[in-house]
C-alpha positions as a Markdown table, in Angstrom:
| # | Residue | x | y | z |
|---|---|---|---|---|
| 1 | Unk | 30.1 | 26.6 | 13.1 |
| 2 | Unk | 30.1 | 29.6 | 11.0 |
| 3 | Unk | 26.4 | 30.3 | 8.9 |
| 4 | Unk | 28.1 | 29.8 | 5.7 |
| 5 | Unk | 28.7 | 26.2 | 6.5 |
| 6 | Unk | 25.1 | 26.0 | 8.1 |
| 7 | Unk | 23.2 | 27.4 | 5.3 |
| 8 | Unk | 23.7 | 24.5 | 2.6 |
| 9 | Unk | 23.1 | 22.3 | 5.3 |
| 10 | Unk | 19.5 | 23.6 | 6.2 |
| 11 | Unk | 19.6 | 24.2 | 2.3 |
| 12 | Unk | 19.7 | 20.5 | 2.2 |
| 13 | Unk | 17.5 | 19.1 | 4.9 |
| 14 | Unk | 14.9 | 21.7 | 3.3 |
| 15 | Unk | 14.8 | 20.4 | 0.0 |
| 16 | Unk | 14.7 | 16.8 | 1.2 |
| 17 | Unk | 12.2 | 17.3 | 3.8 |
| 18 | Unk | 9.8 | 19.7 | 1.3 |
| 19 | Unk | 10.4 | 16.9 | -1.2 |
| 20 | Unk | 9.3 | 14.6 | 0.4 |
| 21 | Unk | 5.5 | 12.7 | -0.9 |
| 22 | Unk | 2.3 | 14.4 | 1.4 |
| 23 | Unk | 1.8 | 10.6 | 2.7 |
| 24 | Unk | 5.1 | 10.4 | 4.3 |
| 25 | Unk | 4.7 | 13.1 | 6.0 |
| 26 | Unk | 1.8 | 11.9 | 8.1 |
| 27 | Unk | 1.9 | 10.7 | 11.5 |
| 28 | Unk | 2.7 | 7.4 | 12.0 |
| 29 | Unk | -1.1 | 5.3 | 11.8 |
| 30 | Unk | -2.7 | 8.7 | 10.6 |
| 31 | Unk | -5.2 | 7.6 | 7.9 |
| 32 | Unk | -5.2 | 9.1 | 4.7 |
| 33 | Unk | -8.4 | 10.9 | 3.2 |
| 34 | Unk | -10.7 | 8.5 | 2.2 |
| 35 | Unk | -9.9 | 5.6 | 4.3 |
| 36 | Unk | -12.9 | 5.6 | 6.8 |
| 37 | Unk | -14.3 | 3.3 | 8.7 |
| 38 | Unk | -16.9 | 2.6 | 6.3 |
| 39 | Unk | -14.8 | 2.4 | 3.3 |
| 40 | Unk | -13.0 | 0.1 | 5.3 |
| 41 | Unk | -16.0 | -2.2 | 5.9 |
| 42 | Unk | -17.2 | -2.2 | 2.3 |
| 43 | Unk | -13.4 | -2.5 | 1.2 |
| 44 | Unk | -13.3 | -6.1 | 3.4 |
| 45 | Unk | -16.6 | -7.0 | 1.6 |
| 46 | Unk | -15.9 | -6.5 | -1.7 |
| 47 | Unk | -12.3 | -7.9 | -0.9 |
| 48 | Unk | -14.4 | -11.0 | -0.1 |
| 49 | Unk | -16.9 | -10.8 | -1.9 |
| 50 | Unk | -17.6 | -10.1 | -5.8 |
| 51 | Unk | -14.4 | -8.4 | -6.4 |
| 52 | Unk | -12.9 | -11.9 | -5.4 |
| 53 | Unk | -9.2 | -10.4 | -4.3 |
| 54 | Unk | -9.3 | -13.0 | -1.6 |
| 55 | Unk | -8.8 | -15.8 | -4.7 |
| 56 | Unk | -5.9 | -15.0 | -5.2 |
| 57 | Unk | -4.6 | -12.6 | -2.3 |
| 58 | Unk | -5.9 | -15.1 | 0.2 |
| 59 | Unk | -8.7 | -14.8 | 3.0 |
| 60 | Unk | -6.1 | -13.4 | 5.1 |
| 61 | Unk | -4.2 | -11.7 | 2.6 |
| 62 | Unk | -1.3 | -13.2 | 3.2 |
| 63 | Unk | -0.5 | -14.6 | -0.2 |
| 64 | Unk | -1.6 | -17.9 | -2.4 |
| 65 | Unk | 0.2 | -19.2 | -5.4 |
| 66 | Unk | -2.1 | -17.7 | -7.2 |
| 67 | Unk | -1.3 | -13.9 | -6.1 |
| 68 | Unk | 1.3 | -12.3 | -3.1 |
| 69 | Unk | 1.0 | -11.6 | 0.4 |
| 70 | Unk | -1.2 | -8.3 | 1.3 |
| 71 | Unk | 0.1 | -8.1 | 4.8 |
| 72 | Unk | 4.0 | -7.7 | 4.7 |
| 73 | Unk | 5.7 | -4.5 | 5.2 |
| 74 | Unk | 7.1 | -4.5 | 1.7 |
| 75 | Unk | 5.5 | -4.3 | -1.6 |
| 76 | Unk | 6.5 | -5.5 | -5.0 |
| 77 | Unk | 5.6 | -2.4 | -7.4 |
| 78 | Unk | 5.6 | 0.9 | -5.0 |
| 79 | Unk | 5.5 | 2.2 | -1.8 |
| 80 | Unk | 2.1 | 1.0 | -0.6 |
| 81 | Unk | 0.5 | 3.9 | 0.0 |
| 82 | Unk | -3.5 | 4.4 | -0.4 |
| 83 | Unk | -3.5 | 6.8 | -3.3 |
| 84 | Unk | -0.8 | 4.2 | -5.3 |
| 85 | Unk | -3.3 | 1.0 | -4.0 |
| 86 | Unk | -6.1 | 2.7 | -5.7 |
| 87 | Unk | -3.8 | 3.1 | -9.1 |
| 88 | Unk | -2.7 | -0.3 | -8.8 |
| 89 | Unk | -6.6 | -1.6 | -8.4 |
| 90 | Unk | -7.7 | 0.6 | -11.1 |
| 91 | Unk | -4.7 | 0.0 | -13.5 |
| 92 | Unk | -4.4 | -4.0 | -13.2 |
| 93 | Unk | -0.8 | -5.5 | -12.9 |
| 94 | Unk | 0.1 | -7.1 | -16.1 |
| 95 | Unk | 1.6 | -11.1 | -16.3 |
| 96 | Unk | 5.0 | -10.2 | -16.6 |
| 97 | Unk | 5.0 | -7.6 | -13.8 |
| 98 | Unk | 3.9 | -10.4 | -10.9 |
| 99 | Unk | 6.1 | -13.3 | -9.8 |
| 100 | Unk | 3.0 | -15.9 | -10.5 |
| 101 | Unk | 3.1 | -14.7 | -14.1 |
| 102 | Unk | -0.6 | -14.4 | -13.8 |
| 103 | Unk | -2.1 | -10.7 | -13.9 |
| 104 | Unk | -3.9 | -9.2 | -11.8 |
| 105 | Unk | -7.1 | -7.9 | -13.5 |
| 106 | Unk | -7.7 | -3.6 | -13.8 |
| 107 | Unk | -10.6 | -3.0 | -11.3 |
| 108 | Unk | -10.8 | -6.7 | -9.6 |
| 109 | Unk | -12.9 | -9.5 | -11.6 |
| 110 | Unk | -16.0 | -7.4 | -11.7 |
| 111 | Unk | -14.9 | -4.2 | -13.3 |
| 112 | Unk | -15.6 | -2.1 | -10.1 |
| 113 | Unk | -16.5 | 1.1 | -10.3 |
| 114 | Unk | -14.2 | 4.0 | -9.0 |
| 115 | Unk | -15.9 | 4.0 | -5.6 |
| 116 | Unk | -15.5 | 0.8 | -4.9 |
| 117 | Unk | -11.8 | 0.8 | -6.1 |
| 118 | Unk | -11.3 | 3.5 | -3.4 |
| 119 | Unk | -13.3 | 1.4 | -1.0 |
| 120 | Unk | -10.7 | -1.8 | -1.9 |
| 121 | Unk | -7.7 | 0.3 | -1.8 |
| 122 | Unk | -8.7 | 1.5 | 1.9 |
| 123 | Unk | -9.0 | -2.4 | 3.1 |
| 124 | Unk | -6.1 | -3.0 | 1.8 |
| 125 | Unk | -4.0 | 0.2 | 3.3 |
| 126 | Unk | -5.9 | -0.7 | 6.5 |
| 127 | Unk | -4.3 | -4.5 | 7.0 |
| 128 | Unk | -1.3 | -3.6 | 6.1 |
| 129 | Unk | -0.8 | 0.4 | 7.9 |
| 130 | Unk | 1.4 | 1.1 | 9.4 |
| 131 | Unk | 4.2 | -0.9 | 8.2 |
| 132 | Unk | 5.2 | -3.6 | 10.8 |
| 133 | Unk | 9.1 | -3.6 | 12.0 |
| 134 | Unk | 11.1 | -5.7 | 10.9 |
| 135 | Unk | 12.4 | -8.2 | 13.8 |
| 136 | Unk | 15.4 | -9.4 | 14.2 |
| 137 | Unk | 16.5 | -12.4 | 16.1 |
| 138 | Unk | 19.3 | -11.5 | 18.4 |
| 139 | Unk | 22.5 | -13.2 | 17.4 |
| 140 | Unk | 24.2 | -15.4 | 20.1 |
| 141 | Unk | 27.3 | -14.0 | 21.7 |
């Protein structure tokens, strides 16, 4: 293959690899900055606790009729990662954003303060990274 017809290829794979978002770049079940074992612990205690996500996420965050499933491998409004759970904590979803039509309040029922957002956000990213595969049942022959 000549290098003309190499260079827009590597042109190519450049610009999509160098595009591509800092947290997809990271090794599979690397944790981002900020998700530590500690944040993790207070994230799980606040989940449970005053910040009441499990009321309507579930104790096991896998969903109620009240709010969705934490656990999947798929997320409703973005691509799940921990800096996007912290926006989503801190911004709220509004009514007609969710498929319960009820909203999910900006900074959990208690108005938490940015630390513990972060701390919520890295509970959340830490049930749910990395993604699980999908499985497929093999089809009969």
């Amino acid at each position: 293959m000549s290098m003309l017809r190499l260079r827009p290829r590597l042109l190519v794979a450049w610009l999509v690899l160098g595009a591509a978002p800092a947290a997809a770049q990271q090794p599979p079940g690397a944790r981002p900055p900020g998700v530590t074992d500690s944040a993790i612990a207070w994230g799980r205690h606040l989940f449970h606790g005053s910040a009441n996500c499990a009321a309507c996420h579930g104790n096991d965050a896998q969903g109620t009729r009240d709010g969705s499933a934490l656990t999947g491998a798929l997320w409703l409004h973005g691509p799940g990662t921990y800096e996007w759970l912290v926006e989503q904590i801190k911004r709220g979803i509004p009514a007609h954003q969710t498929w319960t039509r009820k909203p999910m309040p900006m900074r959990g029922w208690t108005n938490m303060p940015d630390e513990d957002v972060r701390a919520v956000a890295a509970y959340v990213w830490s049930i749910t990274h990395p993604p699980r595969e999908i499985k497929s049942t093999p089809r009969p022959s």
